[in-house]
C-alpha positions in Angstrom: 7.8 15.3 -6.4 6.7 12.5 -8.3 3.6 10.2 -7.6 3.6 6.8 -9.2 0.0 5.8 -9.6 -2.8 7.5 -9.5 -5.4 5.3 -7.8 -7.1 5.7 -4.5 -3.5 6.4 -2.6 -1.7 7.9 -5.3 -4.6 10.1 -6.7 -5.5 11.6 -2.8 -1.7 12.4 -2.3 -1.4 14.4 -5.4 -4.2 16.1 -4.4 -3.3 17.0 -1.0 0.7 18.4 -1.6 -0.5 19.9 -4.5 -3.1 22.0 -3.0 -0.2 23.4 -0.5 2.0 24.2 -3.0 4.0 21.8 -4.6 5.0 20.9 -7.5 3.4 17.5 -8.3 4.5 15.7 -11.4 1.8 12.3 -11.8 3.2 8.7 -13.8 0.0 7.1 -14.6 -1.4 5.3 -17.5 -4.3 4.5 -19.9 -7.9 6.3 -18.9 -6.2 7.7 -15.4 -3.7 9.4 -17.8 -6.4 10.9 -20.0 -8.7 11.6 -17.0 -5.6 14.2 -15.3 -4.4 15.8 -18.3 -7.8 16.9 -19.3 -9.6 17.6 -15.4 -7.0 16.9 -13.0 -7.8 15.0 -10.3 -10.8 15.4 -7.5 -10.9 13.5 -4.0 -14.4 13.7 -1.7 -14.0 12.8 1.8 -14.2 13.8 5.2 -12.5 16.7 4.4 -15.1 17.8 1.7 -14.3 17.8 -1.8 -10.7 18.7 -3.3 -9.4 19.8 -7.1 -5.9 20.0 -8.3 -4.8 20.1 -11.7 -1.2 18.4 -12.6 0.9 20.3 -14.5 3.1 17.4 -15.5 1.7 14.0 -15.9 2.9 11.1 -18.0 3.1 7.7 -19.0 7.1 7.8 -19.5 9.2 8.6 -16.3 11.6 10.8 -18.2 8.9 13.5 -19.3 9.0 13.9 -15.4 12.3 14.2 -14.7 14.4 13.5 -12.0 12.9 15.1 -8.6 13.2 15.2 -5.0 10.8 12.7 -3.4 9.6 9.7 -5.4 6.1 8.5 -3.8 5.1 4.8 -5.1 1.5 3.8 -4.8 0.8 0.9 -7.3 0.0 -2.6 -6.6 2.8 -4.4 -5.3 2.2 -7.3 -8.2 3.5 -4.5 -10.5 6.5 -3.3 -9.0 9.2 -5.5 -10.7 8.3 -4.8 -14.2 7.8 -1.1 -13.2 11.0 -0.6 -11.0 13.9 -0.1 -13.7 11.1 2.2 -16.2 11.2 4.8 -12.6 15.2 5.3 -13.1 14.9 8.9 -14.7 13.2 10.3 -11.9 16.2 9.9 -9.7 18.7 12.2 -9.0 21.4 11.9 -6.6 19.6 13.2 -3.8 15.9 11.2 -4.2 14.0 9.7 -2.1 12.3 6.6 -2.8 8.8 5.6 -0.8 7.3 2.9 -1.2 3.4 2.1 0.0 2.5 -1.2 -1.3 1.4 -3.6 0.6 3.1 -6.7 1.9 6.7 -6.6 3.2 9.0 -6.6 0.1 8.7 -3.8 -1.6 11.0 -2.0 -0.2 13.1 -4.6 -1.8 12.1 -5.0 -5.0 12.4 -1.2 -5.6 15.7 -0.8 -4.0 17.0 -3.9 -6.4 16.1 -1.3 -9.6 16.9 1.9 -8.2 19.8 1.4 -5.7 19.5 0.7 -2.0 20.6 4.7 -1.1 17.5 5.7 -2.8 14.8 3.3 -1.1 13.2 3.4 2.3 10.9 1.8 4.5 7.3 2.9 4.0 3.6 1.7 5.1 0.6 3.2 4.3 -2.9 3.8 6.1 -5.9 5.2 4.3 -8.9 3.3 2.8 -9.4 5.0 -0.6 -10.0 4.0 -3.6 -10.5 5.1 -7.8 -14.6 5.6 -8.3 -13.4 6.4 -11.8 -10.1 7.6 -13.6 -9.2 11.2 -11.5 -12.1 10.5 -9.2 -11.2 9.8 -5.6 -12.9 8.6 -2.8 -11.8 7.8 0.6 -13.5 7.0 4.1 -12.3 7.2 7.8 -9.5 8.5 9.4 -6.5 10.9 7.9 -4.2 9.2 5.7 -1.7 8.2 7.6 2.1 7.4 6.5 4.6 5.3 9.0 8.1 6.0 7.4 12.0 4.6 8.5 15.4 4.9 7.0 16.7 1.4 5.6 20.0 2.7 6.9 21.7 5.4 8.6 22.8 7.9 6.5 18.8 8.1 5.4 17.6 9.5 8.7 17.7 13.3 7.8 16.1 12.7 4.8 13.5 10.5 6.3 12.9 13.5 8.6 12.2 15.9 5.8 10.0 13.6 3.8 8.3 13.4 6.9 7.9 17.0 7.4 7.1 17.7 4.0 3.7 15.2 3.8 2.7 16.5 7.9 2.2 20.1 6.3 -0.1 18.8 3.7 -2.3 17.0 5.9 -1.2 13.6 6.1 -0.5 11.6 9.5 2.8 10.6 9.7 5.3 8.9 11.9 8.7 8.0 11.6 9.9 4.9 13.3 13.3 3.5 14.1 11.6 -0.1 13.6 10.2 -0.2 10.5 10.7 -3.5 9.4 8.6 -4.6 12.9 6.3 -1.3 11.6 5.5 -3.2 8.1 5.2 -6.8 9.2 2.6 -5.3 11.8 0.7 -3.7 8.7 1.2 -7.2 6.8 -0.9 -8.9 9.8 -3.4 -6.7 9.5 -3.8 -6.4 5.7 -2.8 -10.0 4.5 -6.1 -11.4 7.2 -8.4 -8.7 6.4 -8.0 -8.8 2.6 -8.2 -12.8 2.0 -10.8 -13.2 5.0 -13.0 -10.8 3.4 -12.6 -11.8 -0.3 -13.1 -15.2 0.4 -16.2 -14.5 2.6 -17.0 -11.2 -0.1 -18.3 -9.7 3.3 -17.1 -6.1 3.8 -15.7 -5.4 7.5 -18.7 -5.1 9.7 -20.2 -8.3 8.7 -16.7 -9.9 8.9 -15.9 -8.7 12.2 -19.3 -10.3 13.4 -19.3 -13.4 12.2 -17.6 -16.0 15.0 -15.8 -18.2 11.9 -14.3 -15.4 9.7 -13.4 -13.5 13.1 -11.8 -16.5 13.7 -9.8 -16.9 10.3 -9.0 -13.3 11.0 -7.0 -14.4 14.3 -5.4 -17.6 13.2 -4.1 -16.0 10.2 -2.2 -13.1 12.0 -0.8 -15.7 14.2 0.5 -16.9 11.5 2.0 -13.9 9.8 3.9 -13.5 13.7 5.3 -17.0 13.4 6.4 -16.4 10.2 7.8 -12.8 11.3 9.6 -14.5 14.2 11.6 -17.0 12.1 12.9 -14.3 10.3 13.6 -12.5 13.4 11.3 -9.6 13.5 9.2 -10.0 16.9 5.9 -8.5 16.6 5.0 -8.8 20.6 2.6 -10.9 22.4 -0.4 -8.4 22.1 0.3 -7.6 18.2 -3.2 -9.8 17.4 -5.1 -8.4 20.1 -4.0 -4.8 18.8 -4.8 -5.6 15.5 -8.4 -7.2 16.1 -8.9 -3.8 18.3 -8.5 -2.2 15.3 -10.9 -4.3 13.0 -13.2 -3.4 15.5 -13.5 0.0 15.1 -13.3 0.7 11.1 -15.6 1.7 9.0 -18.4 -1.4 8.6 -18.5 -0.8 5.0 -14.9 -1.2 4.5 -13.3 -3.5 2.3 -9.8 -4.4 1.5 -8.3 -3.5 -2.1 -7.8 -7.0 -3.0 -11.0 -7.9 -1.9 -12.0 -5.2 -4.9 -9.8 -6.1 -7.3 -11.1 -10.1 -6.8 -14.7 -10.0 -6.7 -14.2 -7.4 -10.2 -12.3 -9.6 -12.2 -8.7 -7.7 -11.5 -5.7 -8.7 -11.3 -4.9 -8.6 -7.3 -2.0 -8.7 -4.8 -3.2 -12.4 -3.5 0.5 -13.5 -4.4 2.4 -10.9 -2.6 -0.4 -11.2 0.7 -1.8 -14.2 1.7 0.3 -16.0 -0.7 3.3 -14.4 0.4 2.4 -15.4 4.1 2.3 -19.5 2.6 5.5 -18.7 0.6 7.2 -17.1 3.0 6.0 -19.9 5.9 7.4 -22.3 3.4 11.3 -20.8 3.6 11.7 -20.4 6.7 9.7 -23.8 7.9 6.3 -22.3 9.3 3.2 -23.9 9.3 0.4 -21.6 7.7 -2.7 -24.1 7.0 -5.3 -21.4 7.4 -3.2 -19.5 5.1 -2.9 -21.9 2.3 -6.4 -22.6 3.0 -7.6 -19.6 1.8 -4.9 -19.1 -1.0 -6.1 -22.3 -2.4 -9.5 -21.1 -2.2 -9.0 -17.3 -4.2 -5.9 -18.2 -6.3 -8.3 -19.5 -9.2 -10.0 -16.0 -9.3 -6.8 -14.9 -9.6 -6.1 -16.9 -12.1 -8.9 -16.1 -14.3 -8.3 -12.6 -13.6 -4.9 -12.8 -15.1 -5.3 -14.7 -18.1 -7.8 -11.7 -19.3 
């Protein structure tokens, strides 16, 4: 199998399927790249602290080689240059997961390597790079929601599944997962712009009667704009969602949120931005939104032209 990315998701996964056994080939770049070919990679947690080394790991897709079970875990502002360069690790039998954030990846990816190839994927885990090769990650098991994009997909869906339970990671398979990632987009498009614009990490965010209350209006919001595209999130999705603000890790903060206050380029565009872009096609009012887009898009902009 192949991981794309070797940051905080991409970095713990390699280390957990190759520590039962498989063979893990790792596309990363730069310092990351250097960092695995010469120690590997190592993720502390919960669990304790974890080693593998990566027997294949490269900057070029074809070194790789085609394989079995493509795992995608860059930032979703990256995918649309990156898509067509992950074309020699397909065969005719691959599977293609994506884990960005947002709610079109999925699409982008399927767009450059064929919609048989690409299904539905959202990711859970708050993890993150302390240095090339050197995870970290906090709270609860890593957990994967995964659904075929169409039928013929569903067996191997089931496998995938399968294969990531036996090395540890939480996953569940849903026959909804387009309601599965615009449910995950609620959560991570409020959370990530609340807290970057307040540069508060969860516990103080969660306290605070204003952002708490940026944190609601927004993810009503995101269910408006779900609803005019017809995907009905449910009349308790907010409430769920706060419930589970409540009860992460106070120190947690959101990868944008990161990426923002340290100068890096971020996925503003395809979260809170895509909430205001997405309001805007399908005629959606998302004031508190744009609000806070117009307040970070400058940092992104600065973080870009560097």
């Amino acid at each position: 199998m192949a991981i794309v990315g070797a940051g905080g998701v991409g970095g713990l996964l390699a280390v957990m399927l190759a520590r039962v056994g498989h063979d893990v080939r790792v596309m990363a770049r730069a310092a990351s790249l250097r960092a695995i070919r010469e120690r590997g990679i190592r993720t502390r947690g919960p669990d304790g602290e974890h080693h593998a080394v990566i027997a294949r790991a490269s900057d070029d897709a074809a070194e790789l080689g085609a394989v079995d079970l493509v795992l995608v875990t860059v930032k979703a502002w990256q995918l649309a240059e990156l898509g067509p360069r992950l074309v020699p690790l397909i065969g005719p039998a691959t599977l293609v997961v994506p884990m960005q954030n947002g709610v079109e990846a999925s699409e982008v990816l399927a767009g450059a390597l064929g919609e048989d190839h690409v299904i539905g994927g959202v990711c859970r885990v708050i993890s993150w790079a302390e240095q090339p090769g050197e995870i970290r990650w906090i709270g609860g098991t890593p957990s994967l929601t995964l659904g075929a994009r169409q039928p013929a997909q569903r067996e191997a869906v089931e496998a995938c599944a399968a294969t990531l339970r036996a090395a540890g990671v939480e996953v569940i398979v849903s026959a909804e997962i387009e309601r599965a990632r615009w449910l995950k987009f609620q959560f991570i498009a409020a959370y990530s712009a609340v807290g970057a614009a307040a540069r508060l990490p969860l516990g103080e965010l969660r306290q605070d009667p204003q952002a708490r209350g940026q944190l609601e209006a927004v993810m009503h919001e995101v269910g408006a704009v779900a609803a005019a595209r017809g995907v009905v999130l449910g009349a308790k999705a907010v409430e769920k969602t706060m419930q589970r603000i409540d009860v992460l890790p106070a120190d947690a903060t959101a990868s944008m949120h990161r990426d923002l206050v340290a100068g890096r380029p971020s996925e503003l565009h395809e979260l809170i931005g895509a909430v205001v872009r997405l309001g805007r096609e399908a005629n959606v009012a998302t004031p508190v939104s744009a609000a806070l887009y117009a307040t970070l898009e400058p940092l992104e902009r600065q973080a870009r032209a560097r």
